[in-house]
C-alpha positions, 0 to 999 in steps of 0.5 A: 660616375658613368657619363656619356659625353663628347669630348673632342681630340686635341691630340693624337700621335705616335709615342711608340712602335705600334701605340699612340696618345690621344688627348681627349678634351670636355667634360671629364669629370666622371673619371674619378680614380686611377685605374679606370678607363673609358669606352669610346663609339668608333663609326661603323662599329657596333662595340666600343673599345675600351680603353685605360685612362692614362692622365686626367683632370676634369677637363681633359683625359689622356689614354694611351692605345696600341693597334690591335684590330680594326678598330684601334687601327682607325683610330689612329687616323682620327684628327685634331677636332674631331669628337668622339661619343664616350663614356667615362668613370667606368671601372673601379680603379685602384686603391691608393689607401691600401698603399699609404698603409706601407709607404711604398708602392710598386707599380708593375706594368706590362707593355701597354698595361702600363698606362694607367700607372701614369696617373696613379704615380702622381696621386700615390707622390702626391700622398707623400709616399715612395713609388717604384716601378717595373715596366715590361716589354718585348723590345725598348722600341714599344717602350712607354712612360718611363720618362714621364713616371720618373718626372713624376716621382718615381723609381723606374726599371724598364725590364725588355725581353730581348735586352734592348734600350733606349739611350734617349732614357734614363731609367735602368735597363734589364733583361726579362719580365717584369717579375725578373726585375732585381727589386722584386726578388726575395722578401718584399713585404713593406711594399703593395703593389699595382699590376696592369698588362696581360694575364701571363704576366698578372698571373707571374705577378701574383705567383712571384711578387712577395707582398700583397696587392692589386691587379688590373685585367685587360679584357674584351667587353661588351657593354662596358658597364656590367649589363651583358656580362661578356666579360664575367671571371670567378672569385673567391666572392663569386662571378665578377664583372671585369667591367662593372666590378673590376677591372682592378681585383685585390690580390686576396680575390683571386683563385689562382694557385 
């Protein structure tokens, strides 16, 4: 459900090379399903700059953001207290039926395409069924959310394209993509899958990953809500919005070959 309110920082701090967490405090209550994002008003900015929802409950949202412009540069010098004009309850989320149909879920996230997983974790343990899942990124120094998704319940795998780790986490290390991880090679049918991060990496998922699924696309976007359709793609149903009818698209969606 589409809101706009002001919700005020809590907290706001580095967790990674370039990337950081913000906690935003209000009135939460639009965001109603992993996988959705939120579009907040920077000053001196005429668009908004989306962004995944990491964690939430009706007080609280928690996103996770890397510094990529301008914009997500002046954000990082943001302070406790100050309020920010937001819209939340954007996007359509993941379906976490689609998962409790085979029990296991596989939660494949590309470098700060992961952060939705955090929340989607919790629901998917919270029905009661397995969850394993992939992290992916260039260097262990970008690393993100590996320890909080094995708190909440899950397998995971941190896959670094230079082969770095982290000795301060406990989650098994490999070398290359996600999609090189060992536990999705070969056969892999009673599992689905939830993808997040950059469109090479979606598009490896999608070629690679040998059971059904869903995949979020990280786009640019204007309005946020489907009015400009600035961030329109083709479907099997037709032109999209990333933003209005994504930005999660069944497998099954995609005309990818």
């Amino acid at each position: 459900m589409l809101k706009q309110v002001l919700l005020a920082i809590e907290e706001n701090t580095a967790v990674a090379e370039n990337v950081y967490r913000m906690v935003l405090k209000g009135d939460c209550t639009g965001v109603s399903a992993p996988g959705q994002f939120i579009n907040i008003k920077l000053s001196g900015h005429f668009l908004r700059r989306p962004i995944s929802v990491s964690d939430y409950d009706k007080d609280s949202v928690v996103i996770l953001y890397k510094i990529a412009g301008e914009g997500t540069k002046e954000m990082t010098e943001l302070k406790p207290g100050t309020e920010l004009d937001v819209l939340t309850g954007l996007g359509n989320g993941f379906d976490v039926e689609k998962a409790k149909e085979k029990g296991h879920a596989l939660l494949l996230g590309g470098g700060i395409g992961s952060a939705p997983m955090l929340a989607l974790c919790k629901e998917l343990r919270a029905a009661g069924l397995r969850v394993s899942a992939v992290l992916g990124f260039n260097t262990a120094k970008e690393l993100i959310l590996a320890d909080e998704l094995e708190s909440a319940g899950a397998e995971v795998t941190v896959m670094t394209a230079d082969g770095s780790t982290a000795d301060y986490c406990d989650a098994d290390f490999e070398k290359g993509f996600v999609t090189d991880a060992p536990m999705l090679q070969g056969d892999i049918d009673d599992c689905y899958y939830y993808a997040c991060g950059p469109l090479p990496m979606l598009k490896s998922v999608f070629k690679n990953v040998k059971c059904d699924g869903e995949l979020s696309f990280e786009e640019r976007m204007g309005c946020g809500f489907g009015a400009c359709m600035g961030c329109t793609m083709h479907t099997v149903h037709g032109a999209k919005r990333v933003c209005k009818d994504g930005p999660v698209f069944a497998k099954s969606e995609l005309l990818w070959d």
